[in-house]
C-alpha positions as CSV (number, residue, x, y, z in Angstrom):
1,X,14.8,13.0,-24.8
2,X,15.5,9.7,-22.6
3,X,13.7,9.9,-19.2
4,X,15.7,9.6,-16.0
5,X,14.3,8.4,-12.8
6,X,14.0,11.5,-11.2
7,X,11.8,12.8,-13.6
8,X,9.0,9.9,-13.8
9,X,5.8,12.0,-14.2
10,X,3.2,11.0,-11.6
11,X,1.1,7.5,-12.7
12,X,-2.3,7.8,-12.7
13,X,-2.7,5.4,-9.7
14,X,-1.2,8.3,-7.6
15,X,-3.7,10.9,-8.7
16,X,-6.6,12.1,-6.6
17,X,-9.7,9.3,-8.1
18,X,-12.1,12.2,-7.5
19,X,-10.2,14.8,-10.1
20,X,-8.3,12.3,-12.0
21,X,-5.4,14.8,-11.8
22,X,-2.2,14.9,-9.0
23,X,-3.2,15.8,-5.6
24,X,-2.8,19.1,-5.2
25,X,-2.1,20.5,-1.8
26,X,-1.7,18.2,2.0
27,X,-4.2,16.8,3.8
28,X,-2.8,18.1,7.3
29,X,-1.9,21.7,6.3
30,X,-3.6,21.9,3.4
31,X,-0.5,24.1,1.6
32,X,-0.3,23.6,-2.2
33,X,2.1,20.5,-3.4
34,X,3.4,21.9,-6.5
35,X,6.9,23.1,-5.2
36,X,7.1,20.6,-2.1
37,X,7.9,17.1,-1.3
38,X,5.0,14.5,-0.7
39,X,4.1,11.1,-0.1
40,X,0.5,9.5,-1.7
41,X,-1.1,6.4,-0.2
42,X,-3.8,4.8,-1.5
43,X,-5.6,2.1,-0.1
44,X,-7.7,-0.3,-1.9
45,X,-10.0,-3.1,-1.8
46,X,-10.4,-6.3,-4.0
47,X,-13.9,-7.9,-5.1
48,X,-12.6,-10.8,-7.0
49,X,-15.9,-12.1,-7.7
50,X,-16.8,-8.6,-9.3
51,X,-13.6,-8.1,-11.0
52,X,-13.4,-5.0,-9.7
53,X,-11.1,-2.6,-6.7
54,X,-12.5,-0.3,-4.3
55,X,-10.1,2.9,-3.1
56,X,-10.9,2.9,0.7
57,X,-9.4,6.0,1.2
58,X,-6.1,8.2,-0.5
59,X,-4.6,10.9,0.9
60,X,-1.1,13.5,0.1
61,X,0.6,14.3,2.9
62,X,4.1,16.6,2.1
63,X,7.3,15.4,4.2
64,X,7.1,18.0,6.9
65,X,3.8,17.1,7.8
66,X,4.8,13.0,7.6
67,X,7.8,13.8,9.5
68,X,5.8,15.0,12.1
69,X,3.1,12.3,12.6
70,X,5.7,9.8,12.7
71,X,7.9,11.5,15.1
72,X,4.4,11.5,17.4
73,X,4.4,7.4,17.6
74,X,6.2,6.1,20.6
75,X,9.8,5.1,20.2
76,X,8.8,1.6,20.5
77,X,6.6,1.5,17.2
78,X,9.0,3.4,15.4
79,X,12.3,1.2,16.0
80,X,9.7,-1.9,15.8
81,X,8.5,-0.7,12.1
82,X,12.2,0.0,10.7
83,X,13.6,-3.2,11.9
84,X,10.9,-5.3,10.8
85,X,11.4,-3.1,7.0
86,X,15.1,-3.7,6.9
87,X,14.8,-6.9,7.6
88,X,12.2,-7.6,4.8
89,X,13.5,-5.7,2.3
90,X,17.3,-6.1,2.9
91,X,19.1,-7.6,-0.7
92,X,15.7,-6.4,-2.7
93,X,16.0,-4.3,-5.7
94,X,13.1,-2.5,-7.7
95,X,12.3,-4.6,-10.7
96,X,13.2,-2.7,-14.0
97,X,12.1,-2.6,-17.6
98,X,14.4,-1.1,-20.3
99,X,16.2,0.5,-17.8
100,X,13.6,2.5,-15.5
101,X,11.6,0.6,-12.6
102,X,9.2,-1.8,-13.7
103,X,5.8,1.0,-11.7
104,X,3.0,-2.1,-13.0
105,X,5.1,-4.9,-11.4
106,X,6.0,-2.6,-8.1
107,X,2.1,-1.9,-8.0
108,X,1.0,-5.5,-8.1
109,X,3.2,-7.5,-6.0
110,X,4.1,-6.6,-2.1
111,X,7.5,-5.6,-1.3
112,X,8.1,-6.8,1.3
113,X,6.8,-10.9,0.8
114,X,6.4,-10.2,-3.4
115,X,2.2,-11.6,-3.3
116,X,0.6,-10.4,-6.0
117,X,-1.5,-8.4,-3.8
118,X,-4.7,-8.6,-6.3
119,X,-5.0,-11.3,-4.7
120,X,-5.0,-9.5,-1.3
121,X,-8.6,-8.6,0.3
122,X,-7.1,-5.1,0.9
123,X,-3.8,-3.7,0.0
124,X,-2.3,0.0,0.1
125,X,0.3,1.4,-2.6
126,X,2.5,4.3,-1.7
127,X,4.3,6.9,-3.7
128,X,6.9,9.8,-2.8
129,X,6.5,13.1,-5.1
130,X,7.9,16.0,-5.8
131,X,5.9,18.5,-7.3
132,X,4.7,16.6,-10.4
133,X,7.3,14.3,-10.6
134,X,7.3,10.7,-9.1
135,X,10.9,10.4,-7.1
136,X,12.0,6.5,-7.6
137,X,14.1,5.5,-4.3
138,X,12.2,3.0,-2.2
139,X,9.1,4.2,-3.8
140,X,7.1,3.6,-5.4
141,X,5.6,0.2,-3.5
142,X,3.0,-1.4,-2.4
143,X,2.0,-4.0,1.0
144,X,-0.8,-6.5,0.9
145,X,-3.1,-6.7,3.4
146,X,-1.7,-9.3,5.1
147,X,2.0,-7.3,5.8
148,X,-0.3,-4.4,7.1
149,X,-1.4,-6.8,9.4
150,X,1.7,-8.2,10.5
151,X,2.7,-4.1,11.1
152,X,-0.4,-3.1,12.9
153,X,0.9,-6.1,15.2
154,X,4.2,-4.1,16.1
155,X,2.6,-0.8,17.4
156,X,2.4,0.0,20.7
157,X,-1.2,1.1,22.8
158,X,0.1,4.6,22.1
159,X,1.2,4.2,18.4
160,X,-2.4,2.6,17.7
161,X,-4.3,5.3,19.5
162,X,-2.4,8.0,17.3
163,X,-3.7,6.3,14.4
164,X,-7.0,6.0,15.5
165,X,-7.2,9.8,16.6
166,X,-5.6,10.4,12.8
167,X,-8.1,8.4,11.4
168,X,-11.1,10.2,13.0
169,X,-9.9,13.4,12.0
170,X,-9.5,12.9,8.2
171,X,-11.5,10.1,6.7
172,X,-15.5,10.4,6.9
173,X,-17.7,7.0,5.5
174,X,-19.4,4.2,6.6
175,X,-18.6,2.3,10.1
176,X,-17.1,-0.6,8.4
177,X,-15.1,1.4,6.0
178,X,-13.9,3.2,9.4
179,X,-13.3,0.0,10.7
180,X,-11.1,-1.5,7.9
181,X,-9.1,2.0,8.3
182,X,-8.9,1.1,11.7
183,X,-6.5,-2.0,10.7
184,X,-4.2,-0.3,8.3
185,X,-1.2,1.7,8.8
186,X,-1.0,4.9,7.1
187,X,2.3,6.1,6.4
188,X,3.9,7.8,8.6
């Protein structure tokens, strides 16, 4: 049976690194994911000199919940953050292999300015699901470090105090983990 896109089974870079398995219900209302609609974002830290990554943090959020938490940033971040997107990736297409996208070459270079983002200090890669399926639209993707910069630079005092709150409500760890979260847009 050929595969068709919207039946990708979930990689095993969008599955929860502590149970090696899909993430199984959202981390804002905590209802199960297998019948619903989800996006997955992991972020993740390079140590070239190690030759190893880090995951900072990963987290499933379904769409209602998403929907919300971006409907709470001002107005001003919001229209910011999709102009800045359709301008970047206006005229791009996923790359493909035999027909389906090309997930290891979506993984490893940006989307929006196509780094290879191993070569990124930090970088964050971003998946929609549904159920235990992958959906392929704009997703899967990933942004280096240095576009997550460049976004965090469009949010308004508001926007960035949203995150923050978001931020001290769901991830736990270190003060400079807490701090690198501090510089990274989740999805929303």
């Amino acid at each position: 049976m050929n595969r068709t896109e919207s039946d990708l089974p979930i990689p095993e870079e969008f599955y929860n690194s502590e149970t090696h398995q899909p993430f199984q219900a959202c981390m804002m209302c905590n209802q199960l994911l297998a019948d619903k609609q989800y996006v997955v974002e992991k972020a993740i830290k390079n140590y070239p000199s190690l030759g190893t990554k880090e995951i900072i943090f990963e987290y499933a959020m379904c769409l209602e919940c998403a929907g919300k938490m971006h409907m709470e940033l001002s107005e001003e971040s919001r229209h910011r953050i999709e102009n800045y997107m359709r301008e970047h990736l206006k005229n791009k297409t996923h790359p493909r292999l035999d027909g389906l996208p090309d997930i290891n070459k979506l993984l490893n270079h940006c989307v929006v300015n196509e780094s290879d983002v191993n070569q990124s200090a930090e970088y964050s890669i971003y998946a929609m699901c549904n159920g235990a399926n992958m959906t392929i639209n704009q997703f899967p993707y990933a942004l280096s470090g240095e576009v997550q910069d460049e976004i965090m630079q469009l949010l308004s005092a508001k926007s960035l105090g949203i995150l923050d709150d978001f931020i001290g409500n769901h991830f736990t760890g270190p003060p400079e983990i807490r701090e690198i979260l501090k510089r990274r847009p989740v999805f929303i």
